[in-house]
C-alpha positions as CSV (number, residue, x, y, z in Angstrom):
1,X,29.5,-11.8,9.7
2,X,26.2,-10.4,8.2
3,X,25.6,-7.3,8.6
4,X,21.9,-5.3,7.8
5,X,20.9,-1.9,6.8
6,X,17.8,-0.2,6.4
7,X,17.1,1.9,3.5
8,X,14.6,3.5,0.9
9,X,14.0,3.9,-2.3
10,X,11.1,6.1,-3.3
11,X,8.7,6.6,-6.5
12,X,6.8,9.6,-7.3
13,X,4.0,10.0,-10.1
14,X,2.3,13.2,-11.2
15,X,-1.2,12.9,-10.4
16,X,-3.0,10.6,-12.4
17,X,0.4,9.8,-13.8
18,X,2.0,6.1,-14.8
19,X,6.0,6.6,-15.0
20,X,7.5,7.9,-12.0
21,X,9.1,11.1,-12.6
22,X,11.4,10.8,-10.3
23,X,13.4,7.7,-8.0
24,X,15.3,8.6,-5.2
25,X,17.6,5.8,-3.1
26,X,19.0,7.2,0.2
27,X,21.6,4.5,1.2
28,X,24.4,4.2,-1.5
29,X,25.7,8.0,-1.1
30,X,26.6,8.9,-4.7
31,X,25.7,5.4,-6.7
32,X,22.6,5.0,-8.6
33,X,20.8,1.8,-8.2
34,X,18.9,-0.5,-9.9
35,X,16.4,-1.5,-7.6
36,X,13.5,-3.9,-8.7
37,X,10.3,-3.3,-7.1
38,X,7.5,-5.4,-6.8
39,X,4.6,-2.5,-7.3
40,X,1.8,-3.5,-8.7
41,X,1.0,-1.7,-12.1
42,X,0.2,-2.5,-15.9
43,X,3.4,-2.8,-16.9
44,X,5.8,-4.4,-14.0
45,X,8.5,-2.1,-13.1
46,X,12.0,-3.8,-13.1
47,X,15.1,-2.4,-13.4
48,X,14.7,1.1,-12.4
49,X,17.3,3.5,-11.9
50,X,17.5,5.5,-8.6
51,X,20.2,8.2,-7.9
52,X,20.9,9.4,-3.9
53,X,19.4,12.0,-2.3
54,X,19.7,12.1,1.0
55,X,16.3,12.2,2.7
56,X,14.1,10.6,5.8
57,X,11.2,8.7,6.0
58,X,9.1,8.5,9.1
59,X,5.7,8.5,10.3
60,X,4.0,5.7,9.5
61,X,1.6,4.3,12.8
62,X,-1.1,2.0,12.2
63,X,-3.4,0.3,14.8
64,X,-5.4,-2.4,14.8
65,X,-8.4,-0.6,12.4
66,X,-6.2,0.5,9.9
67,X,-6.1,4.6,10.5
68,X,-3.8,6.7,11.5
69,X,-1.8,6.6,8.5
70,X,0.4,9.0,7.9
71,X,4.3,9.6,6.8
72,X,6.5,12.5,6.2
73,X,9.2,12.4,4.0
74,X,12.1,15.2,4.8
75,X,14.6,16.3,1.9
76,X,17.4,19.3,2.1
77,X,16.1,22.6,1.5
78,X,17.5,23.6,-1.7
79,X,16.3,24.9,-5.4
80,X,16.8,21.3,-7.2
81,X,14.2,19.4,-4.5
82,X,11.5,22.7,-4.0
83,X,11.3,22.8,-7.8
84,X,9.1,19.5,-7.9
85,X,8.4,19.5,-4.2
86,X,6.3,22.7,-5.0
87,X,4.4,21.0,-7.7
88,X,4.3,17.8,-5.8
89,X,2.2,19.9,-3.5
90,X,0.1,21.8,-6.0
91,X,-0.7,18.7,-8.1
92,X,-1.2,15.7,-5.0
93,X,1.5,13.8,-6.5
94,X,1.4,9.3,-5.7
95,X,4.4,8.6,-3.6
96,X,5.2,5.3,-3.2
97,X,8.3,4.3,-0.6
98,X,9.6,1.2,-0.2
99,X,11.3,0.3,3.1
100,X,14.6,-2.2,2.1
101,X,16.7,-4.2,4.4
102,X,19.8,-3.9,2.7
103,X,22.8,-6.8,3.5
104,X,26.7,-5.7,3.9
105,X,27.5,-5.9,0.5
106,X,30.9,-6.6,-1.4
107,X,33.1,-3.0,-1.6
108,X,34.2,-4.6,-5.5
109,X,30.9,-5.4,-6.8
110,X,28.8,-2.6,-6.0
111,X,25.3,-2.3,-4.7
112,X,23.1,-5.4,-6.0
113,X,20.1,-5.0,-7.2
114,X,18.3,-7.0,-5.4
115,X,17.0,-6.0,-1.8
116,X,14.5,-7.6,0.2
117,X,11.1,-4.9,0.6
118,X,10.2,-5.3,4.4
119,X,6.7,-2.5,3.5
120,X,5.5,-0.5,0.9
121,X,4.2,2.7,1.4
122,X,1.9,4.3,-1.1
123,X,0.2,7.9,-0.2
124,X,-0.7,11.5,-1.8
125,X,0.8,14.2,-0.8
126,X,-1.3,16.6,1.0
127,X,0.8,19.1,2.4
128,X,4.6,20.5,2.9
129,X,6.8,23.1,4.4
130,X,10.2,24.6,4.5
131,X,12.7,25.8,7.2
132,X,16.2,26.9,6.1
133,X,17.1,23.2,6.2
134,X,14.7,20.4,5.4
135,X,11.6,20.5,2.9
136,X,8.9,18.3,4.3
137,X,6.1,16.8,2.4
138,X,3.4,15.2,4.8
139,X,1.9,11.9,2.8
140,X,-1.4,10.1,3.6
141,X,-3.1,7.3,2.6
142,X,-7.1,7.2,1.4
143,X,-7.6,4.0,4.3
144,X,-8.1,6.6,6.6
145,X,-10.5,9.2,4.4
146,X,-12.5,10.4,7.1
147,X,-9.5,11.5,9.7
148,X,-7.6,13.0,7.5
149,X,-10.0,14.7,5.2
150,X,-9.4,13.1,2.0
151,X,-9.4,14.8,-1.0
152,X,-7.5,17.4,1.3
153,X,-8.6,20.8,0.6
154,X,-8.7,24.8,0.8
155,X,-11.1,27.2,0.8
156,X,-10.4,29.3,-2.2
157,X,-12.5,32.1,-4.2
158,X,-12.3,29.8,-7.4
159,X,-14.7,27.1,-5.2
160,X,-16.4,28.4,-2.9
161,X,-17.2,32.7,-4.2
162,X,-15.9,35.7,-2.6
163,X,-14.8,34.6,1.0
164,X,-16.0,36.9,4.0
165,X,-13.2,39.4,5.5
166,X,-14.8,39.5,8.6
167,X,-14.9,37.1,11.6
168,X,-18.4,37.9,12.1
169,X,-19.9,35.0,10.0
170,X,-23.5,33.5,10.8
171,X,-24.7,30.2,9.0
172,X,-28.3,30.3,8.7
């Protein structure tokens, strides 16, 4: 008997970037995997490495127009994932997630390097958080530029001049 799993293996590019900086996997707990993606990009990548991590993806809801897109991806809270997390923030790094059916595979062999890509899932990061447990980074895609503000961001002294202290602002 078949059996299928679901799992993902995720990409993520500094801004502006080419080669991933990192490649997570997070169904073969403590394998790496060669997992060949069918991203499109100058040079094809094929053969990629990705070590475990153990992390959620969720999120993603799409109508019939095309908005609404938005996904979360949820790692443990430690030093090793808000060292590049924080940057990943900071920077708007290009996360791209595939979503992989994965069949029962032989316990000899080893994970194959071949899975088939049920969606692909490219966003920016625009936003994260912390608890004591998870690290969240919130993803969306440019499709939906005008709900989700897109280029996300904050009013700071460096674009907009000194910032009022009081509540007591009129626009004239």
């Amino acid at each position: 008997m078949t059996k299928f799993g679901f799992g993902h293996a995720v990409r993520i590019y500094p801004g502006g970037g080419k080669a991933a900086v990192k490649r997570f996997q997070n169904f073969f707990i403590g394998s790496v995997v060669t997992h060949k993606s069918t991203a499109q990009r100058e040079e094809p990548i094929d053969g990629d490495k990705y070590i475990f991590v153990p992390f959620g993806f969720s999120g993603v809801t799409v109508n019939r127009t095309g908005d609404g897109l938005e996904a979360t991806l949820v790692f443990p809270n430690n030093g090793l994932t808000r060292d590049w997390a924080v940057r990943a923030v900071d920077k708007s790094y290009l996360i791209e997630v595939d979503v992989l059916t994965i069949e029962d595979m032989d316990a000899e062999t080893g994970p194959k390097a071949e899975h088939a890509i049920v969606h692909s899932y490219v966003g920016q990061v625009t936003g994260g958080q912390w608890d004591n447990v998870s690290l969240n980074l919130e993803l969306s895609s440019v499709l939906d530029a005008v709900g989700t503000d897109v280029p996300r961001r904050s009013l700071t002294q460096k674009l907009v001049g000194n910032l009022p202290i009081s509540n007591n602002v009129r626009l004239q």
